[in-house]
Each structure stands twice: as C-alpha cells, then as structure tokens.
C-alpha positions in Angstrom: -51.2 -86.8 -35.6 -52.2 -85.1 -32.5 -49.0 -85.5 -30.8 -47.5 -84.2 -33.6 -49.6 -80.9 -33.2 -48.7 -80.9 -29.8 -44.9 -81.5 -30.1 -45.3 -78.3 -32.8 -47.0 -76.0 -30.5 -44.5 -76.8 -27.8 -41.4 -75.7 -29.5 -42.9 -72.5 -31.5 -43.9 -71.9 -27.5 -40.5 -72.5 -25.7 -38.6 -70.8 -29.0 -40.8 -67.4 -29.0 -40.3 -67.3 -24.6 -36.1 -67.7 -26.0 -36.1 -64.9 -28.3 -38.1 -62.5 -25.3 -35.6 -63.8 -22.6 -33.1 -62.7 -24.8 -34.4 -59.8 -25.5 -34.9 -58.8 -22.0 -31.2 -59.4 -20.5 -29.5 -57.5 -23.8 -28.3 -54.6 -22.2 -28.8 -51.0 -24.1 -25.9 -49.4 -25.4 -24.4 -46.8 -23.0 -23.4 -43.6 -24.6 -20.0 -42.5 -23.7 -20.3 -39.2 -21.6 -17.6 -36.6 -20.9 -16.2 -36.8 -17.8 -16.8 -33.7 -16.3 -14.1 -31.9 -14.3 -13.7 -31.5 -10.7 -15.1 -27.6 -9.7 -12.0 -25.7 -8.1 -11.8 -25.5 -4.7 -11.5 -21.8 -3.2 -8.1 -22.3 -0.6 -9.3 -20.4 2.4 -6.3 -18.4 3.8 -5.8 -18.5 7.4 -5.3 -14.3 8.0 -3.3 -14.7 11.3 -0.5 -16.7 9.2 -0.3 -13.2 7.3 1.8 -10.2 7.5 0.7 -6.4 8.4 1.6 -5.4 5.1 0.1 -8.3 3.3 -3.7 -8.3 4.8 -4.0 -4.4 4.6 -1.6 -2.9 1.2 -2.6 -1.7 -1.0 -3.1 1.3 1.6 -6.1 3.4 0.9 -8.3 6.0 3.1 -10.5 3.3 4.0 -7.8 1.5 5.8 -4.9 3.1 6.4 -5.4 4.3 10.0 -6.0 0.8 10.7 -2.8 -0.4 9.5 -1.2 2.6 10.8 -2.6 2.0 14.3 -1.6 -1.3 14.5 2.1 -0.3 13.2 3.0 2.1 15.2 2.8 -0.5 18.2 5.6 -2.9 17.0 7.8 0.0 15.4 8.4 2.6 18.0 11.5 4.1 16.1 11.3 7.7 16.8 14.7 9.2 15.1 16.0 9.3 11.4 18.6 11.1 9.5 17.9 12.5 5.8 21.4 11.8 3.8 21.3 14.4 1.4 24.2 16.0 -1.0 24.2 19.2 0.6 24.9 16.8 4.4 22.7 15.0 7.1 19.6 16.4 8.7 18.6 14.4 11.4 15.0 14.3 12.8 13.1 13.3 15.9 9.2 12.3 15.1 7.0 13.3 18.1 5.6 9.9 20.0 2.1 11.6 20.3 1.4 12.9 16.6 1.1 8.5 16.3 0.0 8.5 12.5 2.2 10.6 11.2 5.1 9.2 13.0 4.2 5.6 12.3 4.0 6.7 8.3 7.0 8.4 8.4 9.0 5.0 9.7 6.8 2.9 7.7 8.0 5.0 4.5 11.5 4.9 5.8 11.9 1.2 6.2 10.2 0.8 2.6 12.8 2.7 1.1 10.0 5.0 -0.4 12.1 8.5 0.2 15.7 6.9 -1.2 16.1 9.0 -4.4 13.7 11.6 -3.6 14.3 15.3 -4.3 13.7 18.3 -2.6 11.4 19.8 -5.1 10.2 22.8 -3.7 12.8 25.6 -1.8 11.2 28.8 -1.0 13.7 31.0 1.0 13.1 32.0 4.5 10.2 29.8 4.2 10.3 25.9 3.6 12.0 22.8 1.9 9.4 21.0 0.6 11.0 17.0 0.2 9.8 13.6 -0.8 9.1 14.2 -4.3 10.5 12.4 -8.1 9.5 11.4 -11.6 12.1 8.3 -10.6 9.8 5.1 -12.2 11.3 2.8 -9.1 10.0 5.4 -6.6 6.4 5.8 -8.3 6.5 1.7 -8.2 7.1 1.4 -4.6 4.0 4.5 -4.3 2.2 2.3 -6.2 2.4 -0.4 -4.0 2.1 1.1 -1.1 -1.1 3.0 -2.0 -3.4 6.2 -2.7 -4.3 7.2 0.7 -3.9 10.4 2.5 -3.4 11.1 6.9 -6.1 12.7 9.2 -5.4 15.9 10.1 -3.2 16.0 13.8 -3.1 20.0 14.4 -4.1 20.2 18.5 -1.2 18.3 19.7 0.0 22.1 20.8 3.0 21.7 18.4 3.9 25.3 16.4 5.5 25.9 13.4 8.9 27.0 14.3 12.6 26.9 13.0 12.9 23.3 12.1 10.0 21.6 12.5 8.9 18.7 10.0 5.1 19.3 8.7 2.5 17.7 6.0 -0.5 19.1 4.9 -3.4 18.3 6.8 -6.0 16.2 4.6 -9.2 18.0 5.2 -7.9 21.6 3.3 -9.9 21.7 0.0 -8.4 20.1 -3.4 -6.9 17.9 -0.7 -5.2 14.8 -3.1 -3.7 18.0 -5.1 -2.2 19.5 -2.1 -1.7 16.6 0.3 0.8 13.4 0.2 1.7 11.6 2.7 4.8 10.8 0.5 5.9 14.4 1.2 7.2 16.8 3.6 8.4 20.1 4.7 10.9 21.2 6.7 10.7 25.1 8.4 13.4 27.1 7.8 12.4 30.0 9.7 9.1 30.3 12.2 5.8 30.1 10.0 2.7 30.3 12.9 0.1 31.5 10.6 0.6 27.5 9.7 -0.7 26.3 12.6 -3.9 24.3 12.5 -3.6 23.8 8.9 -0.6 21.9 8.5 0.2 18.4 11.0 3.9 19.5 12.7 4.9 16.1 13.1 8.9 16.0 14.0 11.8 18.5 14.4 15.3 18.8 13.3 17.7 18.2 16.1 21.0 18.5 13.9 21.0 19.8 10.5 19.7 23.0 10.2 23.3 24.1 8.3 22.3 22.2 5.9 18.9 23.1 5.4 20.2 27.1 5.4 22.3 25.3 2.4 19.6 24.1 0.7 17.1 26.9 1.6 19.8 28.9 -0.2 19.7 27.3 -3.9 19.4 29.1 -6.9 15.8 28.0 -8.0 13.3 28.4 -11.4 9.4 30.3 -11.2 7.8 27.0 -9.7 10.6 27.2 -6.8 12.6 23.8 -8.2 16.1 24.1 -7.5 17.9 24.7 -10.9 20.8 21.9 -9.8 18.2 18.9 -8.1 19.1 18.3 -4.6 18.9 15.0 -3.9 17.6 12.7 -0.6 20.0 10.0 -1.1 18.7 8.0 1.1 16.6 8.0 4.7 17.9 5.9 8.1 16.7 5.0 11.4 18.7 5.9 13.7 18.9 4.5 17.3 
C-alpha cells in the first residue's frame, strides 16, 4: 500500500513539472507589425558639377552682381547688332561699365530682346527698346529674374548722339522706372542725363536707322502707332 502511495505521488509530480515545462518553451504569439518604410535620403548635389546659370537663376538683387561678376570673365563679347525693321544698329558695350555689359550679353545670348519692341520714341530725344506684352518674352523674364543693376554713372561716359543708357537703380520708384530688360538709345546729346542714367555702350553704325525710328508717327504715351519691332539681337565678332 505504501508503494502504491508512492508510485501515485511520483507521477502527479513528474506530470505537473510536464505541463510547466511546456508551458515555459510555448512561445507567445508575435503580432504582425507594419514594416515601416525607409526615410528618404536628401541627394547632396556636388555645386562645382553645376552651371553659372543653374547655381545662381532665378537672378534677384541679392545675387545678381555675383553672377554678373563671374560672367563677364568667361563672356568678354563686347559688340552686337539690333536687327530691327526699320535696319541694323550695331553697338559696342564699353569693357569698363562690367555689369551692364556682362547683362547686356547675358540677355543677348538668352534670346531675352528677340521680339522686343521699341516702345517708347520721343523725337530729338530717345528710343526707349526692350519692351513687349509677348507671353514667350515675359517667360524667358521670368526665368531669368526680378532683379535690377547698380548704378555705374562715374565711368566719365556722357550722354551724347548714340549712346546706349539704362536707368540707374538708386532713382526713387526705382522697379517702376528701372529694368534691366530695357534700354535707350540717344538720338541727339542729352547731358542733363549724366549721373542719373548708366551710359553703357554706343552705336557705331546705325544711327540712319535710329533717325528712322526717332521719326515714327507715335500716340500720347510716345508708342509708335505702327510697332517697331527688334527682330532679333546678335553678337557680333
């Protein structure tokens, strides 16, 4: 009888350690998580694989000068020839008014004056150029950028017959006034301009045909009646 007790005891004993072992190695049920997605990597951009245009455009006043100064020393291009419908005025852009030269070819080699009118023509006075309500021009402004040039006035250029001249950016209302998408051309000698306008070039050939267009039957805000056209703008050698 007692090794029957004993027998009993044994097996409740080895049965109860069974169920715990059991117990013990069952593994809990893992919940299935989302697999989370890999952050994106910022690509860094190596700036010296990049062009002028593309590390400084959209130009604006902040940085235009220095995009301008570092343009003008791989374009040198001093001469260009306005193709208009009234003939060619050809232009040489002074080496030492830098900014205003360096825009000027910068502009020409973007195209930005193809299509352009001469949109204001005061007599005995000045062709104002450069301007249009074209949507392909106001794009390639766009593009470009809101910016406007430094005033260059002690270079001891004057404002005579011919000579190519911008607004100088520090007049008041200067945005409404100033563009360095725009230009104008002397017809006859304008001195009281001198120090508040940047003389920037002079025609060398053409001044027939800015007599021509100086000479345009025009309405009250000085817009020729019959647009005269800038066909296009060329570098010449």
């Amino acid at each position: 009888m007692r090794l029957l007790i004993v027998l009993f005891i044994s097996l409740t004993f080895f049965n109860c350690e069974d169920k715990q072992t059991k117990q013990k190695t069952t593994l809990p049920k893992q919940t299935k998580q989302k697999e989370e997605k890999p952050e994106a990597k910022e690509i860094a951009i190596d700036s010296s694989k990049l062009s002028l245009e593309e590390r400084f455009l959209p130009l604006n006043d902040d940085n235009a000068m220095d995009f301008f100064l570092e343009y003008e020393k791989e374009n040198q291009e001093n001469k260009v020839r306005l193709v208009t419908d009234k003939g060619n005025i050809d232009i040489l852009l002074f080496d030492t008014v830098k900014f205003h030269r360096a825009n000027f070819i910068f502009l020409v080699k973007n195209k930005v004056f193809d299509g352009t009118q001469f949109h204001r023509v005061v007599k005995n006075f000045v062709i104002q150029g450069g301007n249009s309500d074209n949507r392909k021009v106001l794009k390639k402004r766009r593009k470009i950028g809101r910016y406007l040039l430094p005033p260059d006035t002690k270079r001891g250029f004057k404002h005579h017959r011919g000579i190519i001249s911008v607004p100088s950016s520090d007049i008041e209302n200067a945005y409404k006034l100033a563009s360095p998408f725009e230009f104008f051309i002397t017809q006859t000698n304008q001195y009281h301009l001198d120090g508040k306008y940047t003389a920037f070039g002079r025609v060398i050939n053409g001044m027939d045909v800015v007599d021509k267009i100086a000479n345009v039957e025009v309405d009250g805000g000085d817009w020729p009646v019959h647009n005269v056209y800038i066909q296009t703008v060329e570098i010449l050698n």
